[in-house]
mmCIF file of the N, C-alpha and C atoms, coordinates in Angstrom:
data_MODEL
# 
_entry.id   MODEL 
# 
loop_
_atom_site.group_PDB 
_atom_site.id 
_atom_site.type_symbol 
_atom_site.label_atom_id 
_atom_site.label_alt_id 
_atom_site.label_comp_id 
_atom_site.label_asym_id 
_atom_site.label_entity_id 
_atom_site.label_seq_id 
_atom_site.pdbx_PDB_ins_code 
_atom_site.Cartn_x 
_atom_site.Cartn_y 
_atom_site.Cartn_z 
_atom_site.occupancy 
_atom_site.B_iso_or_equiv 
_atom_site.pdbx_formal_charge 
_atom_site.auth_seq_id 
_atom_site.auth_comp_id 
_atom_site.auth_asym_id 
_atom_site.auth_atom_id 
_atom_site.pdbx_PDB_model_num 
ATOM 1   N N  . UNK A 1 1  ? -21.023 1.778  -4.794 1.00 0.00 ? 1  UNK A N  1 
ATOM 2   C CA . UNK A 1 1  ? -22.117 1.180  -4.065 1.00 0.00 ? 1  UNK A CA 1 
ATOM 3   C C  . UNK A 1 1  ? -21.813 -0.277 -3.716 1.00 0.00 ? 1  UNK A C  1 
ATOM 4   N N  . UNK A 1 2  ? -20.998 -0.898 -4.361 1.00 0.00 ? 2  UNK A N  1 
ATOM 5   C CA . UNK A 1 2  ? -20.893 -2.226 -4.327 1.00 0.00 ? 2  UNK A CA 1 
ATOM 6   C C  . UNK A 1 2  ? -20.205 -3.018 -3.053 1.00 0.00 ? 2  UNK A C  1 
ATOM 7   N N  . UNK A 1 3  ? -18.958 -1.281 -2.908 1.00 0.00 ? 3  UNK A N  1 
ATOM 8   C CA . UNK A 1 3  ? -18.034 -1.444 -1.441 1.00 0.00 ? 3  UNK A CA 1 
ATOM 9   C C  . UNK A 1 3  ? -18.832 -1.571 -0.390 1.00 0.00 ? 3  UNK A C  1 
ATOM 10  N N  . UNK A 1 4  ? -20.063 -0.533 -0.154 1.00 0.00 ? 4  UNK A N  1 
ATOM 11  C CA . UNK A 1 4  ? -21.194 -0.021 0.694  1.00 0.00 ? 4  UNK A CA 1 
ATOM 12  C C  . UNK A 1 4  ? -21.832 -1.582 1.367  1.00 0.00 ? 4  UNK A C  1 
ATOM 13  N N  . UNK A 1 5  ? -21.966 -1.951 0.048  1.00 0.00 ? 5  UNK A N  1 
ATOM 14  C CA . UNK A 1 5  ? -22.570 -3.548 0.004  1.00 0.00 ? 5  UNK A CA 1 
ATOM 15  C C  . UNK A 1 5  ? -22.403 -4.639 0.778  1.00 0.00 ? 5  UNK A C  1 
ATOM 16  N N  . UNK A 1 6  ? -21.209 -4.846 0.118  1.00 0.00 ? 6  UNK A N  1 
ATOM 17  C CA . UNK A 1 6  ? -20.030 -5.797 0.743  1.00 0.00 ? 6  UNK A CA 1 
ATOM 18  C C  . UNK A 1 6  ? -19.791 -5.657 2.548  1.00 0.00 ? 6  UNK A C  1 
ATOM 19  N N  . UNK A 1 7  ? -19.425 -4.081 2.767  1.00 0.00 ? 7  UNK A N  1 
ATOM 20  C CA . UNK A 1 7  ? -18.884 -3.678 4.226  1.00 0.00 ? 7  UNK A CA 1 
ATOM 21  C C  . UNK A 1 7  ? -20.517 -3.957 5.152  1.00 0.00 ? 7  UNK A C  1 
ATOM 22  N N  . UNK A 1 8  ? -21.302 -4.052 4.381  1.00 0.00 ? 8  UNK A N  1 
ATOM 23  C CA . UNK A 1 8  ? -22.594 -4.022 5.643  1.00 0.00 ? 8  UNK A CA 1 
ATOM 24  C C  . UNK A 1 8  ? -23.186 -5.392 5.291  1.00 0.00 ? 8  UNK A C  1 
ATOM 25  N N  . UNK A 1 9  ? -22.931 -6.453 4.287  1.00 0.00 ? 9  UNK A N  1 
ATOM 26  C CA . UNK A 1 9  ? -23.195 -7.876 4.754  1.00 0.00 ? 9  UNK A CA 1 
ATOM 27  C C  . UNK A 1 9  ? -21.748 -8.393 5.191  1.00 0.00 ? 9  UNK A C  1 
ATOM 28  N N  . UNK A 1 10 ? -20.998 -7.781 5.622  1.00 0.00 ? 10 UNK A N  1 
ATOM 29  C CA . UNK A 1 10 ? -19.621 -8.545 6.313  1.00 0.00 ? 10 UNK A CA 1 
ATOM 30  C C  . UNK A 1 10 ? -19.184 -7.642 7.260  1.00 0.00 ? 10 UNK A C  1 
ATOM 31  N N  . UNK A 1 11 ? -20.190 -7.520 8.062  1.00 0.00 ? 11 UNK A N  1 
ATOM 32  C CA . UNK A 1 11 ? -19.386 -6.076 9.172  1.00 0.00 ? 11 UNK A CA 1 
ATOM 33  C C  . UNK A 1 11 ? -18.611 -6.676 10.378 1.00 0.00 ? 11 UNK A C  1 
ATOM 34  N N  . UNK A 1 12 ? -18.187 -8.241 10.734 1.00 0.00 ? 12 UNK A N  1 
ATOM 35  C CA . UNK A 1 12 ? -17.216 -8.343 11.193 1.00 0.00 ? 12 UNK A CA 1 
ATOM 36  C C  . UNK A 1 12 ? -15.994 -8.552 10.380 1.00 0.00 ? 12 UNK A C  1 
ATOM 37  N N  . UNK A 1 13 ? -16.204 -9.171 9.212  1.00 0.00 ? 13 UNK A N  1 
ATOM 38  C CA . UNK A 1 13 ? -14.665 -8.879 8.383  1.00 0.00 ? 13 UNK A CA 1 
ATOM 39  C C  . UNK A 1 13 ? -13.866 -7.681 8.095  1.00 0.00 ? 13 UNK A C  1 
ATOM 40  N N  . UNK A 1 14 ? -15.269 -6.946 7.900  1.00 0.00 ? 14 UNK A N  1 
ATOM 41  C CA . UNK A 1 14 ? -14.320 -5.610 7.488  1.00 0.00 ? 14 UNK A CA 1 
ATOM 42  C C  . UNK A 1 14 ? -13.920 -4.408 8.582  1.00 0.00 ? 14 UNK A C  1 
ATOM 43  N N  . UNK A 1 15 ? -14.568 -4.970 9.379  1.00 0.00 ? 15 UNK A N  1 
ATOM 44  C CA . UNK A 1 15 ? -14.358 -4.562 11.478 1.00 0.00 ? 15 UNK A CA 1 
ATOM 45  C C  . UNK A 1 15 ? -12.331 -4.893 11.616 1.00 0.00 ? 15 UNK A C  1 
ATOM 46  N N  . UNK A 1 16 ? -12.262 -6.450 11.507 1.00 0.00 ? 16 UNK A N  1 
ATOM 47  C CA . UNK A 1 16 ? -11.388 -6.898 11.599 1.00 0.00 ? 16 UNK A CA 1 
ATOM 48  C C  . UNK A 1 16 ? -10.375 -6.820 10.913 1.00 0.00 ? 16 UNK A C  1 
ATOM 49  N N  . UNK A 1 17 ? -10.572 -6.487 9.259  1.00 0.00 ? 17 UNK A N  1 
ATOM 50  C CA . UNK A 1 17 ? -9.685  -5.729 8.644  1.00 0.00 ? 17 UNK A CA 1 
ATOM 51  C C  . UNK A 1 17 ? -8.988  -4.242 8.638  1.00 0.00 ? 17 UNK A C  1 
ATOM 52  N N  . UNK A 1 18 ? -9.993  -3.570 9.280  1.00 0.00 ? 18 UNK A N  1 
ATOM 53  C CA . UNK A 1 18 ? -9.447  -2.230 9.076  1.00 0.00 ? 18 UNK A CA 1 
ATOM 54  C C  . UNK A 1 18 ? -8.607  -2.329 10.907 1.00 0.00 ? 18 UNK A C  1 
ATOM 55  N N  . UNK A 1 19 ? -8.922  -3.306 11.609 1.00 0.00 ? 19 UNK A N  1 
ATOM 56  C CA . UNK A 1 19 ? -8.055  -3.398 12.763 1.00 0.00 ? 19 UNK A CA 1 
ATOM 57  C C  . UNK A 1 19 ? -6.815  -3.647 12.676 1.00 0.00 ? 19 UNK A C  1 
ATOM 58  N N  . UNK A 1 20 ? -6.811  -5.099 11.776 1.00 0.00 ? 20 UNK A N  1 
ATOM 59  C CA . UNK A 1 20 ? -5.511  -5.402 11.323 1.00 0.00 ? 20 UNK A CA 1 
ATOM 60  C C  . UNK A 1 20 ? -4.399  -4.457 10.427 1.00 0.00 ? 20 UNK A C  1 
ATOM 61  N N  . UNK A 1 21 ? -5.413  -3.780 9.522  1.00 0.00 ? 21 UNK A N  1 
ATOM 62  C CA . UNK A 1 21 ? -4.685  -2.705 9.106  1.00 0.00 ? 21 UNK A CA 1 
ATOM 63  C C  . UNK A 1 21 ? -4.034  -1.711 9.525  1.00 0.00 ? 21 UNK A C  1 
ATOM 64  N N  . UNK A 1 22 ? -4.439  -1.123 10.458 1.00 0.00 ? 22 UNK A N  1 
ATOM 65  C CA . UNK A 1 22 ? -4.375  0.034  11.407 1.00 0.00 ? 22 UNK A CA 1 
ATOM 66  C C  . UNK A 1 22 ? -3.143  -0.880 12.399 1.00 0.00 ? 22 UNK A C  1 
ATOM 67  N N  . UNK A 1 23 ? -3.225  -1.869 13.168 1.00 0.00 ? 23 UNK A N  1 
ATOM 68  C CA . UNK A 1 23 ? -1.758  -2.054 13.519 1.00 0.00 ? 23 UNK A CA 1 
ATOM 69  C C  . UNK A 1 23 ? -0.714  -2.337 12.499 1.00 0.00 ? 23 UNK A C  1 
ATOM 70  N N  . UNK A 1 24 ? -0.767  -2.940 11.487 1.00 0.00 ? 24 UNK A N  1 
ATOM 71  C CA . UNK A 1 24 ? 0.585   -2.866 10.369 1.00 0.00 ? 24 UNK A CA 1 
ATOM 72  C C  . UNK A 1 24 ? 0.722   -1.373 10.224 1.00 0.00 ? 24 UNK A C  1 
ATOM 73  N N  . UNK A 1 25 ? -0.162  -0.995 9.841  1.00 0.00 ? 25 UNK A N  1 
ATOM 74  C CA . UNK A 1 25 ? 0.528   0.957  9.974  1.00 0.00 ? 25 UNK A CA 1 
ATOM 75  C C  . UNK A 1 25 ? 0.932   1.585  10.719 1.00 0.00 ? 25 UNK A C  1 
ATOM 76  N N  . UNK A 1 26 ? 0.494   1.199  12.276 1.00 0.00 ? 26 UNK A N  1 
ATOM 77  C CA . UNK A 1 26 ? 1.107   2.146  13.110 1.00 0.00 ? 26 UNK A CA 1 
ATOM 78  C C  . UNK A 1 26 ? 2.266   1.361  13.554 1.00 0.00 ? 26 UNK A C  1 
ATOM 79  N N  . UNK A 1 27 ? 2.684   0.013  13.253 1.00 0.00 ? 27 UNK A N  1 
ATOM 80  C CA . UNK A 1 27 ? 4.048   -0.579 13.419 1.00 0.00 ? 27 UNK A CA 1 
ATOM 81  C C  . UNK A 1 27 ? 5.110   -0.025 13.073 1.00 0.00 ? 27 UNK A C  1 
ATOM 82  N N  . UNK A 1 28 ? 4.597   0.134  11.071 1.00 0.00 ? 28 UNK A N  1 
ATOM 83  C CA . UNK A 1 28 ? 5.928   0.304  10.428 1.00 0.00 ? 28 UNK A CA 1 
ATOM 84  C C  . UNK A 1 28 ? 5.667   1.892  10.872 1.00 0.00 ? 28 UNK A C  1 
ATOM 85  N N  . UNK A 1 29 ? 4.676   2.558  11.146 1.00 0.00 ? 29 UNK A N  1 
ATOM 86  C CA . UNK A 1 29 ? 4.907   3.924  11.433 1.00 0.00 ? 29 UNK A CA 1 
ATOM 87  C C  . UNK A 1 29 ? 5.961   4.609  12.607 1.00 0.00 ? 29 UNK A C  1 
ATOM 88  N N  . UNK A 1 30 ? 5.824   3.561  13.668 1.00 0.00 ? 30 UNK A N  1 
ATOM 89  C CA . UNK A 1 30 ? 6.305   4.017  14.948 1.00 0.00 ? 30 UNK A CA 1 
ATOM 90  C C  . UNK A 1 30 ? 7.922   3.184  14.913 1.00 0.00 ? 30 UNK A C  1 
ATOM 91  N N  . UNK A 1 31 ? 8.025   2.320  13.847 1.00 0.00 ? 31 UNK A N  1 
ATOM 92  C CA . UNK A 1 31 ? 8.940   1.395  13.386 1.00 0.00 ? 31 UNK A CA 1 
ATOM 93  C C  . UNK A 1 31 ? 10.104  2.614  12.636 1.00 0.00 ? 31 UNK A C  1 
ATOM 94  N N  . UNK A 1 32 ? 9.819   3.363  11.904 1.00 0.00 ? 32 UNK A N  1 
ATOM 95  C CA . UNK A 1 32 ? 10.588  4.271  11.527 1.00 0.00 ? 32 UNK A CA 1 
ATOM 96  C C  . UNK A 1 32 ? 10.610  5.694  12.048 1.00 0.00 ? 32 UNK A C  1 
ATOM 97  N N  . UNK A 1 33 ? 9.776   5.771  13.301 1.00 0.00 ? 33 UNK A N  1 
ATOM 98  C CA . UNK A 1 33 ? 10.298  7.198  13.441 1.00 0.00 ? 33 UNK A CA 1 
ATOM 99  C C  . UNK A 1 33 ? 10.754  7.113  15.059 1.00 0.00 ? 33 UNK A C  1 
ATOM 100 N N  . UNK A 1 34 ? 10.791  6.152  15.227 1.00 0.00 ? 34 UNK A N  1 
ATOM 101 C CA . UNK A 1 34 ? 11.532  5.391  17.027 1.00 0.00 ? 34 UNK A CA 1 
ATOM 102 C C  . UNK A 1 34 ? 12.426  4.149  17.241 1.00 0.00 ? 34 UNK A C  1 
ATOM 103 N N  . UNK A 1 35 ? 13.135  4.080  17.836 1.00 0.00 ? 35 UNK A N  1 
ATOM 104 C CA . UNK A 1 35 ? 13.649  3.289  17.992 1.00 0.00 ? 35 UNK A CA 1 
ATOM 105 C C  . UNK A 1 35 ? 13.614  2.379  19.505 1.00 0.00 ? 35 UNK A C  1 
ATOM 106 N N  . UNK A 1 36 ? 12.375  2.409  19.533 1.00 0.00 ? 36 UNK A N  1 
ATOM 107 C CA . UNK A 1 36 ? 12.192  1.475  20.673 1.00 0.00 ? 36 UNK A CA 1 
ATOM 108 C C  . UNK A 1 36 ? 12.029  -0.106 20.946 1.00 0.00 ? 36 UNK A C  1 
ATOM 109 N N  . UNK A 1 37 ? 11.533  -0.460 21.998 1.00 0.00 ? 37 UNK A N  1 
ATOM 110 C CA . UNK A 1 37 ? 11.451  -1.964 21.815 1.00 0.00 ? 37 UNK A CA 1 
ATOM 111 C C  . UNK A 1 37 ? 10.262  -2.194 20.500 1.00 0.00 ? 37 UNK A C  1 
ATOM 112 N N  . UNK A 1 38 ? 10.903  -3.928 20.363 1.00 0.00 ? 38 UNK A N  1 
ATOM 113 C CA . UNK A 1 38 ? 9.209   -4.482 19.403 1.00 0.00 ? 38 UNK A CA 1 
ATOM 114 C C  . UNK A 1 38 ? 7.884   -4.411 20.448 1.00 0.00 ? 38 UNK A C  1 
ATOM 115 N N  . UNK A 1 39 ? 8.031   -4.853 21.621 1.00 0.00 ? 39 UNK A N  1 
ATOM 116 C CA . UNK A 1 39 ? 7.186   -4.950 22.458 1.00 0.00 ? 39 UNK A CA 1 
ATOM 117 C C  . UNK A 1 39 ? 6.506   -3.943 22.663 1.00 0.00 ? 39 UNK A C  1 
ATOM 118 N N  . UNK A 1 40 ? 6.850   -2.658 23.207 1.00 0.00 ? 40 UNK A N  1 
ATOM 119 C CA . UNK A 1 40 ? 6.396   -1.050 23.548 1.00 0.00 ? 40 UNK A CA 1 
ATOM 120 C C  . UNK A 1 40 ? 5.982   -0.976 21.760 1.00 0.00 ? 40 UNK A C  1 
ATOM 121 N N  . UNK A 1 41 ? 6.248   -1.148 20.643 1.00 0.00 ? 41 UNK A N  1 
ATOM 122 C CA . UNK A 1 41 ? 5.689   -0.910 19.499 1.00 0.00 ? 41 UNK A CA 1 
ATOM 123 C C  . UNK A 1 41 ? 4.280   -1.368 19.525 1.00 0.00 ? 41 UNK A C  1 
ATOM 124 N N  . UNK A 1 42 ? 4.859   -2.543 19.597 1.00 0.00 ? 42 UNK A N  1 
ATOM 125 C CA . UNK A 1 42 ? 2.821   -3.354 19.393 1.00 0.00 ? 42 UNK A CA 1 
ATOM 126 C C  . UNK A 1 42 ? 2.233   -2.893 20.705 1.00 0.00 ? 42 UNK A C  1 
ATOM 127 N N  . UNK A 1 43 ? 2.003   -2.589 21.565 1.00 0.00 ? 43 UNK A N  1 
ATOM 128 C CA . UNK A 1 43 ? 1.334   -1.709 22.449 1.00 0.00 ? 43 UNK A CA 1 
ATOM 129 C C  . UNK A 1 43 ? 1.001   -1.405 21.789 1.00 0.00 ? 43 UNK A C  1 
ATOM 130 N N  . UNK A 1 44 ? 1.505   0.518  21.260 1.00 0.00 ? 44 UNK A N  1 
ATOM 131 C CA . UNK A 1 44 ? 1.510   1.713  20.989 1.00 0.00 ? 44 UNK A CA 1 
ATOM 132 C C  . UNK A 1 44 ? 0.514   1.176  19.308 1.00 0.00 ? 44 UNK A C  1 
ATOM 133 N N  . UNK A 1 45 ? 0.524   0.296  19.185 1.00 0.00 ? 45 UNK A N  1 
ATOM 134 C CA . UNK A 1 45 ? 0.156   -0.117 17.505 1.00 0.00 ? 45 UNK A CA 1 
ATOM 135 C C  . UNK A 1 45 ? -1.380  -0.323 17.920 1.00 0.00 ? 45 UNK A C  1 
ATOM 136 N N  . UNK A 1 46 ? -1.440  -1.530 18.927 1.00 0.00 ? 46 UNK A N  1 
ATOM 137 C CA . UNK A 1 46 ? -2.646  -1.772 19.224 1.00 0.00 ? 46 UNK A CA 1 
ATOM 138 C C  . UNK A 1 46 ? -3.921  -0.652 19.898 1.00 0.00 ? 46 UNK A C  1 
ATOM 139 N N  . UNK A 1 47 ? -2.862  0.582  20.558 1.00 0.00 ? 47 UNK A N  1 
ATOM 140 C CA . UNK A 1 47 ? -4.010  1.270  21.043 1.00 0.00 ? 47 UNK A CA 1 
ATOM 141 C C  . UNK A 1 47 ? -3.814  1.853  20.180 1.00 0.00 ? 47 UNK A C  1 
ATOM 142 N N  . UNK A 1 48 ? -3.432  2.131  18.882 1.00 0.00 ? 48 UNK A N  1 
ATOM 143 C CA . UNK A 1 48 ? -3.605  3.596  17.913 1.00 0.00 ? 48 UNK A CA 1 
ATOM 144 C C  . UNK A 1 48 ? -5.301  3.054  16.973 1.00 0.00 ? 48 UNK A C  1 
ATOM 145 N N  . UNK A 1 49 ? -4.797  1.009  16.690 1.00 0.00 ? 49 UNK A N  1 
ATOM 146 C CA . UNK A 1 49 ? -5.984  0.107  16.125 1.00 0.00 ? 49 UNK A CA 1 
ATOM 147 C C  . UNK A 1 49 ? -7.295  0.305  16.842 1.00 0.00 ? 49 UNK A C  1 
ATOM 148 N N  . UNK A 1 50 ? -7.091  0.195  18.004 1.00 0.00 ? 50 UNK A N  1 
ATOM 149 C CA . UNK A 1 50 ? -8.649  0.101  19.477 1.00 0.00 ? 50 UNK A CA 1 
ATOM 150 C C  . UNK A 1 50 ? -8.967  1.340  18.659 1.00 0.00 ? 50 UNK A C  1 
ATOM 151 N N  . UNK A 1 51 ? -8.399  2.606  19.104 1.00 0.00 ? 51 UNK A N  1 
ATOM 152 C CA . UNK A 1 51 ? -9.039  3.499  19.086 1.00 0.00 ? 51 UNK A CA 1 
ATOM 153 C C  . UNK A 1 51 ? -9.735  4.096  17.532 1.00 0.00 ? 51 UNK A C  1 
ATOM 154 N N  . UNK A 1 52 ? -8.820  3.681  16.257 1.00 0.00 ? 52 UNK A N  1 
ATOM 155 C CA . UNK A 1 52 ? -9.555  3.895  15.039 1.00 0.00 ? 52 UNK A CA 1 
ATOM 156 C C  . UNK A 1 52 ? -10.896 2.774  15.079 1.00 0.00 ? 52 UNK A C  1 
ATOM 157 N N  . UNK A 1 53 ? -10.578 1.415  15.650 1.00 0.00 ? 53 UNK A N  1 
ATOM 158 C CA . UNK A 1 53 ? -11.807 0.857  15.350 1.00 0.00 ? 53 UNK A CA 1 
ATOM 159 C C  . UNK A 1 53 ? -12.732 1.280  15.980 1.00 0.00 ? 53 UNK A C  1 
ATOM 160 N N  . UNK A 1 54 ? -12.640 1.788  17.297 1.00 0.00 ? 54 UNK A N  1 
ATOM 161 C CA . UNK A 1 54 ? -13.687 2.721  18.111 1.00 0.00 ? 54 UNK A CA 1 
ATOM 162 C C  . UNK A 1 54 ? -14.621 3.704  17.193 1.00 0.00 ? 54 UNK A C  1 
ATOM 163 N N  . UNK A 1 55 ? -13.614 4.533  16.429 1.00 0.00 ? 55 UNK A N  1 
ATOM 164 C CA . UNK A 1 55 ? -14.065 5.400  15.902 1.00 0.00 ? 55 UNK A CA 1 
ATOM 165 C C  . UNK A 1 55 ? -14.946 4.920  15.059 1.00 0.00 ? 55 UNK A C  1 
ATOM 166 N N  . UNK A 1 56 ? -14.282 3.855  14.048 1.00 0.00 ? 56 UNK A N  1 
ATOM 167 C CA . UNK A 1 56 ? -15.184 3.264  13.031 1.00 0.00 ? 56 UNK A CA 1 
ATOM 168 C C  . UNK A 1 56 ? -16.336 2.797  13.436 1.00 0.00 ? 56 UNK A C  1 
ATOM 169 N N  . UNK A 1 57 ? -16.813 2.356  14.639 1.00 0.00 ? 57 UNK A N  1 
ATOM 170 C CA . UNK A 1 57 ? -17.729 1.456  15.081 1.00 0.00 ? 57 UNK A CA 1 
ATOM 171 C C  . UNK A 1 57 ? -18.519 2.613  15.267 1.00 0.00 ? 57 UNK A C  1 
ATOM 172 N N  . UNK A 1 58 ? -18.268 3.676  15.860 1.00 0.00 ? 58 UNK A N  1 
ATOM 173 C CA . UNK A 1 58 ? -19.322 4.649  16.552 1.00 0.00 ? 58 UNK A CA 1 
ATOM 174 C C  . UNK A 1 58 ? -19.985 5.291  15.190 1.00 0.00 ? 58 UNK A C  1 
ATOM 175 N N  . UNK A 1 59 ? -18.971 5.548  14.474 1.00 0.00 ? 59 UNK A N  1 
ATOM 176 C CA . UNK A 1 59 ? -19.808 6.256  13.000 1.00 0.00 ? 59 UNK A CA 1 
ATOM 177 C C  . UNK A 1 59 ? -20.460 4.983  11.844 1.00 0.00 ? 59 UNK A C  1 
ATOM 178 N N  . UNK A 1 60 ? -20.034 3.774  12.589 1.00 0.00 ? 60 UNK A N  1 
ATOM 179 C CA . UNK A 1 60 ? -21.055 2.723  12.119 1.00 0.00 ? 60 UNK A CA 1 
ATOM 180 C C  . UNK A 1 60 ? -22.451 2.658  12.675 1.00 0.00 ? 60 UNK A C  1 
ATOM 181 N N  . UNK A 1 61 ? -22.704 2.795  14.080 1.00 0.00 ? 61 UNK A N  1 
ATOM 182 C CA . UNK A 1 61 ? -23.722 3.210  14.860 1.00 0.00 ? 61 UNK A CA 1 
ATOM 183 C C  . UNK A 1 61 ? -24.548 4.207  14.188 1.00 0.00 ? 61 UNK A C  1 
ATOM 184 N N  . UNK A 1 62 ? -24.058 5.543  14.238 1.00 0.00 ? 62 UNK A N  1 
ATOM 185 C CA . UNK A 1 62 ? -24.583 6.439  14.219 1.00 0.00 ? 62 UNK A CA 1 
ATOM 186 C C  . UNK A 1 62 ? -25.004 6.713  12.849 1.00 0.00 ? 62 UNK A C  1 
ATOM 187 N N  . UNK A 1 63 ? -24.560 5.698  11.595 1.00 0.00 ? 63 UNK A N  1 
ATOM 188 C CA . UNK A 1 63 ? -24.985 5.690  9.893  1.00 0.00 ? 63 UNK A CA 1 
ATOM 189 C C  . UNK A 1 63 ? -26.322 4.587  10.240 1.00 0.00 ? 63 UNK A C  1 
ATOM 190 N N  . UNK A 1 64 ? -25.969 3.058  10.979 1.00 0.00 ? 64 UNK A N  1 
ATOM 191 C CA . UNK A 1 64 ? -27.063 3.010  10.879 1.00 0.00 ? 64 UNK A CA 1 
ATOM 192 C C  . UNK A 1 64 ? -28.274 3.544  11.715 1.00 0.00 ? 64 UNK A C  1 
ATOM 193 N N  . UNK A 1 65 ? -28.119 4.302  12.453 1.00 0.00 ? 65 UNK A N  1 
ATOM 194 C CA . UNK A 1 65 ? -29.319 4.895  13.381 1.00 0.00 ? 65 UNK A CA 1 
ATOM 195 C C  . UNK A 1 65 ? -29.698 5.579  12.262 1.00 0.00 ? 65 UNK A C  1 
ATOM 196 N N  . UNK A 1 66 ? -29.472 6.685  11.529 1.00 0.00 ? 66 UNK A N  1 
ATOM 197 C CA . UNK A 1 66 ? -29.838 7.383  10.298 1.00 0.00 ? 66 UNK A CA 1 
ATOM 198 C C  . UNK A 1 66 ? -30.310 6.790  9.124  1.00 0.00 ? 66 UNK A C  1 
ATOM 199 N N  . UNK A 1 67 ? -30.015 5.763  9.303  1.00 0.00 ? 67 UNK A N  1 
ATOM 200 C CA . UNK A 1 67 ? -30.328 4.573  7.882  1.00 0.00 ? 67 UNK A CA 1 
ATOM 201 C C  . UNK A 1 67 ? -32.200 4.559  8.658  1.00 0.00 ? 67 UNK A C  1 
ATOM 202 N N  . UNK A 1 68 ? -32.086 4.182  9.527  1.00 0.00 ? 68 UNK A N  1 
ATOM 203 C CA . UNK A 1 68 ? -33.123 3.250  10.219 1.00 0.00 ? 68 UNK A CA 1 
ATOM 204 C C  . UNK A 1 68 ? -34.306 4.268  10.702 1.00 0.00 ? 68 UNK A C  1 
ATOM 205 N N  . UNK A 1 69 ? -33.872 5.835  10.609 1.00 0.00 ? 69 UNK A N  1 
ATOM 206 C CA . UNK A 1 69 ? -34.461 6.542  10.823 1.00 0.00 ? 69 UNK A CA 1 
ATOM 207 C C  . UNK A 1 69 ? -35.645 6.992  9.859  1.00 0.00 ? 69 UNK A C  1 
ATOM 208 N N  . UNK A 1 70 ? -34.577 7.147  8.200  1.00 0.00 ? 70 UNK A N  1 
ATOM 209 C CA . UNK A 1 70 ? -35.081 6.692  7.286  1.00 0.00 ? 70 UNK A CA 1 
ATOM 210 C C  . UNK A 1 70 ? -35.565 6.373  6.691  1.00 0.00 ? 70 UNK A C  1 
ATOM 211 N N  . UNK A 1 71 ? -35.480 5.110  7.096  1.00 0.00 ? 71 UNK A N  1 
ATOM 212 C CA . UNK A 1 71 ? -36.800 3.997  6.793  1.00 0.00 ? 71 UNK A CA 1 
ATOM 213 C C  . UNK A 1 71 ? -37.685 3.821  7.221  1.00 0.00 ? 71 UNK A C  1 
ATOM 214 N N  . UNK A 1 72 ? -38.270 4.350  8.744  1.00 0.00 ? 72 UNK A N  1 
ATOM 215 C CA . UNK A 1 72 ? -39.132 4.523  9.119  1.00 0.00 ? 72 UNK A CA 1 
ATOM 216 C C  . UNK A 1 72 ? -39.827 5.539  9.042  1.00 0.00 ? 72 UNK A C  1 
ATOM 217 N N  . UNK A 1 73 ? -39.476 6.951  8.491  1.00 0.00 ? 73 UNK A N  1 
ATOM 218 C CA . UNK A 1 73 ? -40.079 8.098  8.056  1.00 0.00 ? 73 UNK A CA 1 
ATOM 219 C C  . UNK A 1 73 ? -40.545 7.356  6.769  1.00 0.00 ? 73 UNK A C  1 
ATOM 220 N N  . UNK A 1 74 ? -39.851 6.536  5.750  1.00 0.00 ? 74 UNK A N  1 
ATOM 221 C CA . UNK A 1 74 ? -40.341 6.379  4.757  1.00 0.00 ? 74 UNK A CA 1 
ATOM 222 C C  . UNK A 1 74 ? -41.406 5.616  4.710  1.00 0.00 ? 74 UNK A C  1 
ATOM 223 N N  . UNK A 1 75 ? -41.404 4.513  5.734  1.00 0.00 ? 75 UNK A N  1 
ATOM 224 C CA . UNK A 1 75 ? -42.802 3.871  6.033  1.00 0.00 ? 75 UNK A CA 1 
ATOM 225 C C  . UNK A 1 75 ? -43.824 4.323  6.625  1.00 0.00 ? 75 UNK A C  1 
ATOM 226 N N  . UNK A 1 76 ? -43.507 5.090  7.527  1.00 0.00 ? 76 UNK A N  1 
ATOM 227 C CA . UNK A 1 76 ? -45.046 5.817  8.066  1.00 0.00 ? 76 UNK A CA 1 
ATOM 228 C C  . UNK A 1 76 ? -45.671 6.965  6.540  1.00 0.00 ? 76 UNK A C  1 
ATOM 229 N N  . UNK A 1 77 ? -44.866 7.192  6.196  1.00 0.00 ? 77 UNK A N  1 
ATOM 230 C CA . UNK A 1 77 ? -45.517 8.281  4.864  1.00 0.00 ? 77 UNK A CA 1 
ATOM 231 C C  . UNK A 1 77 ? -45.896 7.364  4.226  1.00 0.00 ? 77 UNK A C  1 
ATOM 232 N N  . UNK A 1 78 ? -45.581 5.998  3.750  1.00 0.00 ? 78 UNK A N  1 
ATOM 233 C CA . UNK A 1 78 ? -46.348 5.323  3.388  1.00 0.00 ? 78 UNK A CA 1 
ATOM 234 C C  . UNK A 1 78 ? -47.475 4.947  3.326  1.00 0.00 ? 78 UNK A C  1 
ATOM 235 N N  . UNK A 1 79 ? -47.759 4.420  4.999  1.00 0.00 ? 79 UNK A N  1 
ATOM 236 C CA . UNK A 1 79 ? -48.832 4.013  5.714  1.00 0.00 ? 79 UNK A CA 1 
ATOM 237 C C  . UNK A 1 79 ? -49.958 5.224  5.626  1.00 0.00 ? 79 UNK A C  1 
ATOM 238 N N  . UNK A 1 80 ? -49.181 6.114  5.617  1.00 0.00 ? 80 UNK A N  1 
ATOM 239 C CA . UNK A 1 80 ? -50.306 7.509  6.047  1.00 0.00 ? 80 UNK A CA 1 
ATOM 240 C C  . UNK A 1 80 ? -50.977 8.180  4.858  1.00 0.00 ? 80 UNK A C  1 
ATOM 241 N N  . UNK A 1 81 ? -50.714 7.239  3.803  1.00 0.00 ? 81 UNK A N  1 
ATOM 242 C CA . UNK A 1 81 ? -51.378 7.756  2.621  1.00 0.00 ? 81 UNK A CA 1 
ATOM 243 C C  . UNK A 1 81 ? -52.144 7.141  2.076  1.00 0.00 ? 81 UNK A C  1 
# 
């Protein structure tokens, strides 16, 4: 719970970390199984990053729409009693 915590009062750090992460991986990834330029690497690094952070962002969306949904079922049952 504590990770949970942390990632949703710092949701641009940990936005920006799992970006940064995601290109060091797909560096040394595409780093050992090609032998292409450095340049065509970090491309290929950066759109593999866009697109996981995409992902991350949309199922960030869509947790808190459900969070928020939530909470407002939980407040009207409130209210309504």
């Amino acid at each position: 719970m504590a990770i949970q915590t942390w990632i949703t009062e710092h949701k641009l750090a940990s936005t920006g970390t799992l970006w940064a992460s995601a290109v060091g991986a797909s560096m040394v990834y595409s780093g050992r199984k090609a032998l292409s330029k450095p340049s065509l690497r970090l491309i290929h690094a950066r759109m593999h990053a866009q697109a996981l952070t995409l992902a991350v962002l949309s199922g960030a969306a869509a947790y808190h729409y459900y969070e928020k949904q939530i909470a407002d079922a939980a407040h009207s049952n409130a209210t309504a009693k």
